[in-house]
C-alpha positions in Angstrom: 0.0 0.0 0.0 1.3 3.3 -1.1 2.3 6.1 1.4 -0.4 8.6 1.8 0.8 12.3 -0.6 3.0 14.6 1.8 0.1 17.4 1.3 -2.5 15.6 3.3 -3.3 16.6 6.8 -5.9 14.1 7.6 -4.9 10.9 7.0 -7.4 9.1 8.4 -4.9 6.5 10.6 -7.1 7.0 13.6 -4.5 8.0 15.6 -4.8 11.7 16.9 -2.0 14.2 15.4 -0.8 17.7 15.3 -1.1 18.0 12.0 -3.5 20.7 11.9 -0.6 22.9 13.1 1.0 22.5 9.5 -1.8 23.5 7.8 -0.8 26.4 4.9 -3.0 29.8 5.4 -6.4 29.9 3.8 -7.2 30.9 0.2 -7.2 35.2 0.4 -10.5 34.3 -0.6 -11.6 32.3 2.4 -9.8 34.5 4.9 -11.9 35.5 7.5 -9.3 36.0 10.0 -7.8 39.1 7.4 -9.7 42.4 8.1 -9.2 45.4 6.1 -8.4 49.0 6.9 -10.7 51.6 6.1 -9.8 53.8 3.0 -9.3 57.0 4.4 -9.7 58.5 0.9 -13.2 56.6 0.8 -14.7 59.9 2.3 -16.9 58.2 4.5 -17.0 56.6 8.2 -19.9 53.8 8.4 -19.6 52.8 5.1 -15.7 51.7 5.2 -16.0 49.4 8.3 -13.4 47.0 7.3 -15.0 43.5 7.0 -12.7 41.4 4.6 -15.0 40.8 2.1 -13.9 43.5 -0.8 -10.4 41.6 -0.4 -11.9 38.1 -0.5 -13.9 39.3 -3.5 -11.3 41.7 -5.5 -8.1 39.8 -4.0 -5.6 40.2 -2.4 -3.1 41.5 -4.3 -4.9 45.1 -4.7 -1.6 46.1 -6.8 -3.2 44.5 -9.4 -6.4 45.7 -9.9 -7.2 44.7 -13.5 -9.1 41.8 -11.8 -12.0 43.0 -13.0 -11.3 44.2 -16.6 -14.8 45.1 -18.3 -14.8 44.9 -21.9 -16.7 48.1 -23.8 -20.1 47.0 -23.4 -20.3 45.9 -20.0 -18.5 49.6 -19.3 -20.9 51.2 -20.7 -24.0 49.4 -19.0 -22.3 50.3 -15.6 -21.4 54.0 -16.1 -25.3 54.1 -17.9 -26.6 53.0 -14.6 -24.6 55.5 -12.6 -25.6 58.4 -14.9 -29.0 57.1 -14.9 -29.3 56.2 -10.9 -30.8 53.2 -12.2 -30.5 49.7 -10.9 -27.9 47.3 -12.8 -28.9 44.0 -13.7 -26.3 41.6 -14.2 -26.9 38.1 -15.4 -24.6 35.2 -16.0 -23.4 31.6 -14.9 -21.9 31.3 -11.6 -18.5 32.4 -11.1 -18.7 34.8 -14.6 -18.2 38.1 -11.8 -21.4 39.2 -11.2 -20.9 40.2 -8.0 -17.5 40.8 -8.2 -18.7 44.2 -10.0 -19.6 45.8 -7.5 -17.1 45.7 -5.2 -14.9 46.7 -8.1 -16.7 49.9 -8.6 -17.1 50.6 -5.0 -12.7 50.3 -4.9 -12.7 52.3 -7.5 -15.3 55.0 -6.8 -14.4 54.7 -3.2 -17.9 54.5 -2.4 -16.9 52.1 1.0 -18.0 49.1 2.1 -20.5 47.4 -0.3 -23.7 47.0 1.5 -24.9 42.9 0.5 -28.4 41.9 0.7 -27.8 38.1 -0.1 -31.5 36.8 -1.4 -32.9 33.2 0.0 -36.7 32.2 -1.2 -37.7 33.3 2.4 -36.5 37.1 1.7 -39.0 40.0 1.8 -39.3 43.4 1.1 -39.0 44.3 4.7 -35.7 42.4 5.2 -33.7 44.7 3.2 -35.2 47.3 4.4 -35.1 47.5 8.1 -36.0 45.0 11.4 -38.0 45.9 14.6 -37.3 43.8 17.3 -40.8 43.8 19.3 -40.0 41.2 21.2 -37.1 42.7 22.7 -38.7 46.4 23.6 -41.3 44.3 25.4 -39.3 42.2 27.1 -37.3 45.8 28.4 -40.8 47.5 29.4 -41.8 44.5 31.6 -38.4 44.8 33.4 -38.4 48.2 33.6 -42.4 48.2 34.9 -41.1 45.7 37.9 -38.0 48.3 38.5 -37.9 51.4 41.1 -37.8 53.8 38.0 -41.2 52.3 36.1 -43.3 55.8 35.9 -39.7 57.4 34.6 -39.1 54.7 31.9 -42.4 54.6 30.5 -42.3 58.4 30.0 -39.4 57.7 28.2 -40.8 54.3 26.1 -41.3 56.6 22.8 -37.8 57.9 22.7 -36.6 54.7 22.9 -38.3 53.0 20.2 -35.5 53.7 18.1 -33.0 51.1 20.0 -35.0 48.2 18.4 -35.1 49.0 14.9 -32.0 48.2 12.8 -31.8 49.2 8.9 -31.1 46.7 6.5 -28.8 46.4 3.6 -31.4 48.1 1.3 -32.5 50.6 4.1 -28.9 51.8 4.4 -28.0 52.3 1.1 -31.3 54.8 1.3 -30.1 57.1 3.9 -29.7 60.7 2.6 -25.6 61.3 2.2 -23.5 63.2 -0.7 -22.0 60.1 -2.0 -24.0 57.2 -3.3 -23.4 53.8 -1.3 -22.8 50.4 -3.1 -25.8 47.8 -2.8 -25.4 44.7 -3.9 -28.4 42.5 -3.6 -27.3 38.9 -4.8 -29.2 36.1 -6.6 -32.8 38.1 -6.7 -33.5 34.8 -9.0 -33.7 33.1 -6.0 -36.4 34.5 -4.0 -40.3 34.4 -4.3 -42.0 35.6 -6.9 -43.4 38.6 -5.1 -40.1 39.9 -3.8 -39.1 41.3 -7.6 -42.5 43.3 -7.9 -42.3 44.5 -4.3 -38.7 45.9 -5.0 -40.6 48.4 -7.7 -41.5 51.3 -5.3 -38.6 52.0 -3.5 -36.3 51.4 -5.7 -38.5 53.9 -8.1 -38.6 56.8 -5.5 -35.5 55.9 -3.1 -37.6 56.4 0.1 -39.8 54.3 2.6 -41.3 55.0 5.9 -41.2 52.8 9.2 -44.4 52.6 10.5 -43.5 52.4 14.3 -41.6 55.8 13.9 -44.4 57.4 12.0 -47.3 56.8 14.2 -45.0 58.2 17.3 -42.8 61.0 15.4 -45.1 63.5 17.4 -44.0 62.4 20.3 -40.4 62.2 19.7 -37.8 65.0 20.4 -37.8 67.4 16.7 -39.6 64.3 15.3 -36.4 62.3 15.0 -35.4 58.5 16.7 -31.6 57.3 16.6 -31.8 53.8 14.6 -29.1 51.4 14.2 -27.7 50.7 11.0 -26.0 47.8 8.4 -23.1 49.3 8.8 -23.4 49.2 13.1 -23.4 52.7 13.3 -26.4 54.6 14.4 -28.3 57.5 12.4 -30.8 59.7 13.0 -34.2 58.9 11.2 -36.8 62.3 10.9 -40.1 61.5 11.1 -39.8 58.4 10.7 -39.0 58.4 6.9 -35.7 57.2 5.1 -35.4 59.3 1.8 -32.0 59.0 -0.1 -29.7 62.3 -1.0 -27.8 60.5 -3.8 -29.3 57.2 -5.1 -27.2 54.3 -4.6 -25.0 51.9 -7.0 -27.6 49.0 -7.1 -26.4 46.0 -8.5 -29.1 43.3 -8.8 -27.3 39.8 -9.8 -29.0 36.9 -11.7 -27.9 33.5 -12.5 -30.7 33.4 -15.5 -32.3 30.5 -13.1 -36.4 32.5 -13.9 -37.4 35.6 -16.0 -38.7 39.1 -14.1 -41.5 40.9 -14.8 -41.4 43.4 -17.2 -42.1 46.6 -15.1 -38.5 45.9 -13.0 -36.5 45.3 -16.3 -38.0 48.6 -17.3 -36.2 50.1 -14.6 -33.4 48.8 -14.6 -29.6 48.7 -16.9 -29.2 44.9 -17.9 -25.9 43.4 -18.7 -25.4 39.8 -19.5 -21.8 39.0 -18.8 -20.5 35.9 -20.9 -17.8 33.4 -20.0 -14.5 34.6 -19.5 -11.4 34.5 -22.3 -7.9 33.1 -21.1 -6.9 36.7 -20.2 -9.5 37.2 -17.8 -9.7 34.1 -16.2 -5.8 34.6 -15.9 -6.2 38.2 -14.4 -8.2 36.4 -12.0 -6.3 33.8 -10.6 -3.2 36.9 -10.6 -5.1 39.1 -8.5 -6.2 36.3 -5.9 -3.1 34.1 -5.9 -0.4 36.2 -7.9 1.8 36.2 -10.5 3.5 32.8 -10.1 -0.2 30.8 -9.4 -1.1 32.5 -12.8 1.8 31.6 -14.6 2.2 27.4 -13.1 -1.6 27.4 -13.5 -1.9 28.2 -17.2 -2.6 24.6 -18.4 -5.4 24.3 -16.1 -6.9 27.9 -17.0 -6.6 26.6 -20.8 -7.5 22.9 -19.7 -10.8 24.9 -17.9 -11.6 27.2 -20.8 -12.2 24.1 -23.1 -14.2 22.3 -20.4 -16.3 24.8 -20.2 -17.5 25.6 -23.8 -20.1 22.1 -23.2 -20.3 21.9 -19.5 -21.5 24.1 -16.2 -18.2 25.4 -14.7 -17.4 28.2 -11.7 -14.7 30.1 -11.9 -14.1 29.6 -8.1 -13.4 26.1 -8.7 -10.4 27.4 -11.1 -9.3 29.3 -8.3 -9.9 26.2 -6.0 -8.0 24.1 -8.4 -4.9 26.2 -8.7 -4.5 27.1 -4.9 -4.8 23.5 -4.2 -2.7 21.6 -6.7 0.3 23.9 -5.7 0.5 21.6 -2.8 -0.2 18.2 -3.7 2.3 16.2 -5.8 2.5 16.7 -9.1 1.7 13.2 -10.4 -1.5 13.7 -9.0 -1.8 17.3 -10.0 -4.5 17.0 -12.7 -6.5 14.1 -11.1 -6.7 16.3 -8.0 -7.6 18.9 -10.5 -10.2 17.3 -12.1 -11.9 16.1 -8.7 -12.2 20.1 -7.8 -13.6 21.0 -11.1 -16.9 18.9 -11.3 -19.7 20.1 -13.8 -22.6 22.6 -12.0 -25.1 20.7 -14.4 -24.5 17.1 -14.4 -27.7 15.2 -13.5 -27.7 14.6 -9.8 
């Protein structure tokens, strides 16, 4: 029986190791441990709270920035939504860049930290917009209604009401500032099929109200609650009403899985993105892994780009691929290669 490959850390013996302790550091993609620092050029506070994910999404080697390297069309659709405030729709097959985009014009706009709305087929409307914790406000009036200070407290309650509500991605990106922020709400194809339509109004007139402000904003100091934001920061909110200053970047991504109704592709800039060319795909693996992982990894870019013209491939399994095989032995380099890189459309 053959000698398990140098590269493995489990080896599944049975008997308990160290090994773990040998273990390389992660992809820069699956970092989380790497936090970023803000951009003091970004222009803004809340919006560059570092959180690792424009590095784990642009890479990390931000001296080479031609990761994302639109072609004509694509930088024409994104500078016609931004001249237009109008959502961008981008559609494609996983792993074409989608939401690579945005983050890419947020680091180059220095528009912050891109606010992400990831879409499930539970999502709703009020979601991205903001979250009122009833429960918990309850919960603080009974405690403070058993406390000495009771009659103080609940002469207080309306002030308050602002501590439970927390913006979402989508409510965040609506608050009025000079500078637009960078939404990205990923996989839309994903949710119901009400959450598309329900999208229509705010994203048509940039503002929405919350309710439990508005019924009390008579009662609150100058009309005006503190709420807590996306980014963890807390804002003011006057009567009860979130109306943007400068519409944000919206970036709505697709994987083409169901078709929209009309009256949201009427408002929004679409661009399909195709599949990525050897260049790309090479700019890619440079700007995640570097020069060298580019340049030992050709044959499996090229070996990829064929693969792909008849079957369902991400480009994060490249990635995958390339980052792995640098440590396993090279006779089993392209069988290791090949496990990674497993068609998205096979029949299960």
């Amino acid at each position: 029986m053959s000698e398990p490959s140098e590269w493995l850390i489990y080896r599944g013996a049975g008997e308990p190791h160290d090994g773990i302790e040998q273990l390389p550091s992660p992809p820069p993609w699956r970092d989380f441990a790497a936090r970023e620092a803000p951009d003091p050029g970004d222009g803004g506070t809340a919006g560059d709270r570092a959180d690792g994910s424009a590095t784990r999404r642009l890479g990390g080697h931000r001296h080479i920035a031609e990761l994302h390297r639109p072609g004509a069309e694509e930088l024409e659709m994104i500078n016609a939504a931004l001249y237009l405030r109008r959502p961008l729709l981008v559609t494609g097959s996983p792993g074409a860049g989608k939401s690579t985009l945005a983050h890419s014009v947020a680091h180059e706009l220095r528009l912050g930290r891109v606010l992400r709305w990831p879409i499930v087929s539970r999502s709703t409307l009020l979601d991205g917009l903001y979250h009122y914790d009833a429960i918990a406000r309850l919960q603080d009036v009974q405690i403070a209604a058993h406390g000495a200070a009771a009659g103080a407290a609940g002469s207080g309650a309306a002030e308050n009401v602002g501590s439970y509500i927390r913006l979402g991605p989508l409510g965040t990106a609506l608050l009025p500032s000079d500078r637009p922020r960078v939404l990205l709400i990923d996989e839309l194809d994903k949710s119901d099929i009400d959450l598309p339509n329900d999208l229509l109004n705010v994203l048509e007139e940039g503002e929405f109200g919350i309710p439990e402000l508005e019924r009390i904003a008579d009662r609150l100091p100058d009309g005006e609650a503190e709420v807590l934001t996306d980014d963890g920061t807390k804002v003011t909110v006057k009567g009860g009403r979130v109306q943007c200053g400068a519409f944000p970047f919206v970036v709505l991504t697709s994987n083409g899985e169901r078709d929209f109704p009309a009256p949201l592709m009427r408002r929004c800039i679409h661009l399909e993105l195709g599949r990525p060319d050897h260049q790309r795909l090479a700019t890619f693996v440079r700007a995640h892994l570097g020069d060298e992982a580019a340049r030992s990894g050709d044959d499996l870019i090229a070996h990829f780009l064929e693969r792909s013209r008849s079957e369902l491939l991400a480009t994060d399994q490249l990635l995958n691929a390339i980052y792995l095989t640098d440590a396993a032995a090279p006779a089993g380099r392209d069988r290791l290669a090949d496990l990674l890189i497993q068609r998205l459309d096979r029949p299960r």
